[in-house]
N, C-alpha and C positions, 0 to 999 in steps of 0.2 A: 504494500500500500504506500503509496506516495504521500509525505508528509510535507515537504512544504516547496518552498520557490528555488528555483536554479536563479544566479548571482546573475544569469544571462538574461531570465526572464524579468526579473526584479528591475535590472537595468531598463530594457526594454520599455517596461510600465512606468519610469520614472525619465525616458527619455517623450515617450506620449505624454505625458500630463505635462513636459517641461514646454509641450508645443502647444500645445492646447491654452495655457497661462499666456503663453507669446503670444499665440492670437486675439487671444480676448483684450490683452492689453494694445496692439495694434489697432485692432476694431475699434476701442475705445478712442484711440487716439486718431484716427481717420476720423470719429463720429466728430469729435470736438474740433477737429479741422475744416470739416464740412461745414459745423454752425459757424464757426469763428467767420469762413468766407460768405455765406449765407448773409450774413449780416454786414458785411462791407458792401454788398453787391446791392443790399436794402437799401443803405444809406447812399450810396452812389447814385443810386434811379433817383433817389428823394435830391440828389442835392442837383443832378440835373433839371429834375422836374422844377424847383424854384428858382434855378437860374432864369430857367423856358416862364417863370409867369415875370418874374423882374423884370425880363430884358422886354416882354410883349408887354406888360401893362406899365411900367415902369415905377412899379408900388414893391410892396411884401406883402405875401399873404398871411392873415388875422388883422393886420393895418392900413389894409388895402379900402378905401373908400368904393369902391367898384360893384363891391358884393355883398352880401349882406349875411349874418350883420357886420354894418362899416363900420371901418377903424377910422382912424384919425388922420392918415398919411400923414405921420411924423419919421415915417423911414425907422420906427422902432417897434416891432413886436413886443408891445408891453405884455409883462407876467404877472405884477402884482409888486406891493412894495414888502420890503422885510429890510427890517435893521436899519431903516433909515434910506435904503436902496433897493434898486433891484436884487431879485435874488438869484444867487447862483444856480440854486434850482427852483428851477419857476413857480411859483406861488400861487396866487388862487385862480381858479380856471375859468372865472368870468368876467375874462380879460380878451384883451385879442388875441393871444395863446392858446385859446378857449375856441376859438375859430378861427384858427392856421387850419387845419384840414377840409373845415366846410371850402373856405375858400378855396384852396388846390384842387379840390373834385370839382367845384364849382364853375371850375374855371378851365376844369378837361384837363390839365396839364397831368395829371395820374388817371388813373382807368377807373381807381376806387371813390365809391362815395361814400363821403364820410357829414354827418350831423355836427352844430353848433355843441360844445359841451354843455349840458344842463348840469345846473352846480346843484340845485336838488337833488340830482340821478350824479353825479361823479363820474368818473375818467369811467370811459367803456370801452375797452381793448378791441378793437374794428369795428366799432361803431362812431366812437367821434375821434378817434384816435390810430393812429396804427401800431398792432404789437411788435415790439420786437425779437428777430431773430433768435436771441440768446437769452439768457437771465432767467430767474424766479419766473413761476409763472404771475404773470401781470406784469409783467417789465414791457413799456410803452417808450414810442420815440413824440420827444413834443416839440416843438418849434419855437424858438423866444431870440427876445434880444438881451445883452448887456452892455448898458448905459452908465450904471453909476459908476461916480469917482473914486465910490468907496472902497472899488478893487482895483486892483494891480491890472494895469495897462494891456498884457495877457486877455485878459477874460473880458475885453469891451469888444462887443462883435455881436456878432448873429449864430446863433449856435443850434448845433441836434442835441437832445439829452437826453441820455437812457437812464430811467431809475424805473421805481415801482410804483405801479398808480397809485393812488390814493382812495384809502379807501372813505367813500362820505360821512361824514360828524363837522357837525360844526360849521366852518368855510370850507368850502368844499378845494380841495389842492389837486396838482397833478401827481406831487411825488410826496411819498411819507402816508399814513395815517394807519400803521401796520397796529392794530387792536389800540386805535385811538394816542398813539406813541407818536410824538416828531420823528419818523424815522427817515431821513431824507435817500440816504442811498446804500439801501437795502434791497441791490437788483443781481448785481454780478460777484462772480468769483474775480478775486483781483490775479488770478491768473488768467482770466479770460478778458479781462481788462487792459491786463498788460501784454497781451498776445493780439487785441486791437490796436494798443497805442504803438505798437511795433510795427507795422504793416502799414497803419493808415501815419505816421509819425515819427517819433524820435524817441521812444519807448519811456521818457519821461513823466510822469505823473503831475509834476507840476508847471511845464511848460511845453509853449507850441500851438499846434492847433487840435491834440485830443491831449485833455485836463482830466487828472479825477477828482472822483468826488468830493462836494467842497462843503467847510465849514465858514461865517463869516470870517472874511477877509481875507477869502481865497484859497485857503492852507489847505491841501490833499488831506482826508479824514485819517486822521492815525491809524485805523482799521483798515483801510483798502493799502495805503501807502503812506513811508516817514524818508523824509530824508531826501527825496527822488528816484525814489524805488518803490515800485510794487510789493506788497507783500505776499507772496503769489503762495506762501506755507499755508495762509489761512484758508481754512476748509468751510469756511460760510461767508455768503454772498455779502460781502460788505460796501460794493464798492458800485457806485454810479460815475458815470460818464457824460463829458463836453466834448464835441467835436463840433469843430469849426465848419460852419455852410460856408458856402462857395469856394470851398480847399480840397474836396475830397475827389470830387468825381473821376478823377486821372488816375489813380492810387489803384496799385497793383495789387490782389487779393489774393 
């Protein structure tokens, strides 16, 4: 009677399970390369798409006087005020930030239609909004500008930002309201952040045209990144993102 393994078969069974681990971790790695491009290729169609309404209407859209509801044609996608300024991540959503996407559908420049935000009803992930690529589920891409002085020269612009909708209480926001919490950017892995700013940037966290997530006064959230490094060890989604409109669409994926 045969009692246990030859040192040939043993090997064998431990050279299959060593391939098998390979793979699974390959596949994993293909899967998160796939999102990572997925999502560059999002943002590229979007930042064309608002090139194509600037240069034809010669507005932005949520400020755009044209469509409705009109903005102000101040040439700023207002988001709300916070801390005495605009905020790094967009603030309350019945704003013209609130209707950046009615206006893009609006306006045919994307295929999708998307509704004004109702700050009653909150951020509704392809409904008034579009989801994005990667992130927690509910991680949304929104449209705003930054104006105030009271950041670093960096972060005056027209920006995409990926965080996590907001869930409604109170003012109703784009990003934060994770069981009634300020959680501003609570969307991404800061390795999947940093494997954006790479690609589309200069793999910086705190400078350029992709920013992470921000505290007032601009500073990357000690959570996603310190120093101008990603924290890419950390295994929960700490980390939101700025990328610069009208910078990306050339950007190799």
């Amino acid at each position: 009677m045969r009692k246990g393994f030859t040192l040939v078969e043993v090997s064998i069974v431990l050279v299959i399970i060593g391939l098998l681990i390979g793979g699974i971790l390959v596949a994993k790695s293909m899967v998160r390369t796939a999102k990572i491009n997925a999502q560059i290729q999002q943002l590229q169609q979007f930042d064309i798409a608002v090139t194509q309404f600037r240069e034809k209407f010669q507005q932005l859209p949520g400020d755009s006087s044209l469509f409705s509801p009109a903005g102000n044609n101040n040439r700023i996608i207002d988001g709300g005020d916070w801390w005495g300024g605009v905020a790094i991540f967009p603030w309350l959503v019945a704003t013209e930030a609130g209707n950046f996407w009615k206006h893009m559908s609006d306006s045919r420049v994307i295929p999708t239609t998307f509704s004004a935000v109702d700050p009653s009803v909150g951020v509704v992930p392809d409904l008034s909004i579009p989801k994005a690529k990667i992130g927690i589920r509910g991680t949304v891409v929104v449209g705003t500008s930054i104006r105030s002085n009271g950041y670093a020269q960096d972060h005056i612009g027209d920006w995409w930002v990926l965080c996590y909708r907001s869930i409604p209480h109170g003012n109703s926001r784009f990003c934060g309201g994770i069981s009634g919490q300020y959680s501003y950017d609570t969307s991404l892995l800061a390795s999947d952040a940093s494997a954006l700013d790479l690609k589309l940037d200069d793999g910086n966290p705190d400078l350029g045209i992709v920013l992470a997530g921000s505290i007032p006064g601009g500073d990357a959230h000690t959570s996603c990144a310190s120093g101008g490094v990603y924290l890419t060890s950390q295994s929960r989604p700490y980390c939101g993102l700025h990328i610069k409109m009208f910078g990306i669409s050339h950007a190799s994926p």
